[in-house]
N, C-alpha and C positions, 0 to 999 in steps of 0.2 A: 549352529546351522543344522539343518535336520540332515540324516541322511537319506538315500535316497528311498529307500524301500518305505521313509516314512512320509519321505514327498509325493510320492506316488500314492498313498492313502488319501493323503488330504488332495492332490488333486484330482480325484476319484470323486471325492466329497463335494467339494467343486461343484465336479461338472452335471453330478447327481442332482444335487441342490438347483440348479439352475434348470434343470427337465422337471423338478417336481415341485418347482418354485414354492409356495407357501406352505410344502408339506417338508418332514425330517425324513431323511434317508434313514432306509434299513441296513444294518449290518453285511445281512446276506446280498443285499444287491450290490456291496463294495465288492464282497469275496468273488460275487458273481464277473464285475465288470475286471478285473485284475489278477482269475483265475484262482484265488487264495481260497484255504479252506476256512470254514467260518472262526476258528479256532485262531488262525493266523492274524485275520480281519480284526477280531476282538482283541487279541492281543498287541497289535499296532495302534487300534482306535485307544486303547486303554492308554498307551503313550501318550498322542495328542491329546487325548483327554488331561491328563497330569502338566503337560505344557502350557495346556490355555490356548492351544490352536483349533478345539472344536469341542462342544460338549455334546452332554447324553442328557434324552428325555426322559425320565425315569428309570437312570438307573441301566445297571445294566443287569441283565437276567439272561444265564447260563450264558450261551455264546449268541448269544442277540443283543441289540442296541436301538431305540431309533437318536440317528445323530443330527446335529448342526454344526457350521461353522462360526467362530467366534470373531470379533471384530478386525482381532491378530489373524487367523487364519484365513480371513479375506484378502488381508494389505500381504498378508504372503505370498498368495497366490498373482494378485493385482498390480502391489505397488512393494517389489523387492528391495529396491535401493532404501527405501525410507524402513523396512522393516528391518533389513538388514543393519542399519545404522540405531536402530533404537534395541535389536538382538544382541547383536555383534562388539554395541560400543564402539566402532569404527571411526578411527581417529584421523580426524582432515586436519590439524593444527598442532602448533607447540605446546607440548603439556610440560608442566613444572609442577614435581611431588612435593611439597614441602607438610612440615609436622611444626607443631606448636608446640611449646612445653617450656616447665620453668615459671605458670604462672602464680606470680605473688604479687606481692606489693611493689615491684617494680615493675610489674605489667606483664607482658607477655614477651618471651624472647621465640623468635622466628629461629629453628634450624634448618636450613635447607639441605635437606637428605640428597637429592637427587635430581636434577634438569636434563632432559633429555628430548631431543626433536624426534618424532616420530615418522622416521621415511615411507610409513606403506603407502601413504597417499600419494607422496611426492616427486618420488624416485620416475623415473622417465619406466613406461614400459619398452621395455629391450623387446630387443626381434622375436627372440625363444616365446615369449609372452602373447606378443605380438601375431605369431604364426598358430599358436594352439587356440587363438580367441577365435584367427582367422577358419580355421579348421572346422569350430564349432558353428561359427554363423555359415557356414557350409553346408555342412549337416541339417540347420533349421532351414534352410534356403531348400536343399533338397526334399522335405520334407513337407515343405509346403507346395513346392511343384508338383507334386506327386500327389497332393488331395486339390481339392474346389476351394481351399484357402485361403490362397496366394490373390493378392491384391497390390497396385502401384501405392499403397500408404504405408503397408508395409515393407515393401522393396524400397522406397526412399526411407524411411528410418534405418534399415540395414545399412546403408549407403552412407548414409550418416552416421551412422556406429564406426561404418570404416577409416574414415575423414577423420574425426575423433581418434581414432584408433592410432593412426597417423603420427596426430600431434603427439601422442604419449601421454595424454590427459585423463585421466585415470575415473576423477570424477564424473567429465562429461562423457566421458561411458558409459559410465556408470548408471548415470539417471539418461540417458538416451536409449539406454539397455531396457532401465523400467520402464519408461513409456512403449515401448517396443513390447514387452510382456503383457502388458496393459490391454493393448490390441490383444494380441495373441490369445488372452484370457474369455475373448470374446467368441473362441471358433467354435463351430459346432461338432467338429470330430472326435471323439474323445482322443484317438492315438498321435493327433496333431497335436492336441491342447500339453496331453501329457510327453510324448519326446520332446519336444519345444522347452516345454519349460524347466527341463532337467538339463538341459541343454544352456540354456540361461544363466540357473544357477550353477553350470559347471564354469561358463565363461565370469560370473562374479566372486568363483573359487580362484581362477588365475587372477580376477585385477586385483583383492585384495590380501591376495595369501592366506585364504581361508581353510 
């Protein structure tokens, strides 16, 4: 899961990408839009570049880039729940380790090393969980009031995250959350697009113990 100073690049990239549609973002217009020095900018881009969350168009030369985002570093930004689960490895079910060994001429003998139910998915979220999620959808709530963002499709998805939240259901949070990001990934403000979704990601740090 990235941290945050490198979520903030890539959603920098984002929302660049999106104003200068068919063209690659420069380097320096990240450092510009994030206050980094170019030095900073390349040195963060150089990460997501090595991840496969965005590349470079030739290369990069001295502290300049021109960048794009990659098909991952879209679903990152867009569709978190499903990126998360294909990152993360995030486990909704019972896994059983087992090893093979022993093969000969009487076949293969099965050792079962290890069976174990994996509770992150399962476990009911408790109140403590419960209150910091609620805290954060708080936070995104205020933040949207406070620009031209704020929309009734957004507010009933919130509404809905809360209900969810309720039952203790960890999943349909979870993708109620993505599709909520989904939206979100469409505003035009940059400071909305970006506290919003670091905020997201903070509340998909508590549902799966990230």
């Amino acid at each position: 899961m990235l941290q945050n100073e490198y979520l903030e690049v890539l959603v920098a990239v984002y929302y660049l990408k999106k104003e200068k549609q068919d063209k690659p973002v420069h380097s320096g217009n990240i450092a510009q839009t994030l206050s980094l020095s170019d030095e900073e900018a390349i040195s963060k881009l150089k990460y997501l570049i090595e991840k496969g969350y965005i590349k470079s168009l030739g290369g990069i030369l001295g502290n300049e880039a021109y960048v794009e985002l990659t098909s991952r570093g879209i679903d990152y930004i867009e569709n978190p729940y499903d990126s998360l689960r294909k990152d993360e490895g995030l486990i909704v079910s019972q896994v059983n380790n087992l090893s093979i060994s022993n093969i000969g001429s009487q076949g293969a003998k099965i050792n079962i090393i290890d069976s174990s139910i994996i509770l992150r998915n399962t476990l009911e979220i408790n109140n403590d969980e419960q209150n910091k999620i609620n805290d954060k959808l708080s936070q995104i709530k205020e933040i949207l009031d406070k620009s031209a963002e704020s929309n009734e499709n957004l507010n009933q998805i919130m509404e809905g995250i809360k209900e969810s939240l309720e039952k203790s259901d960890r999943v349909v949070v979870a993708q109620k959350l993505s599709v909520f990001q989904k939206i979100i990934s469409r505003v035009k403000d940059f400071q909305v697009l970006l506290q919003s979704t670091l905020s997201v990601y903070e509340i998909f740090k508590i549902i799966f113990h990230l």
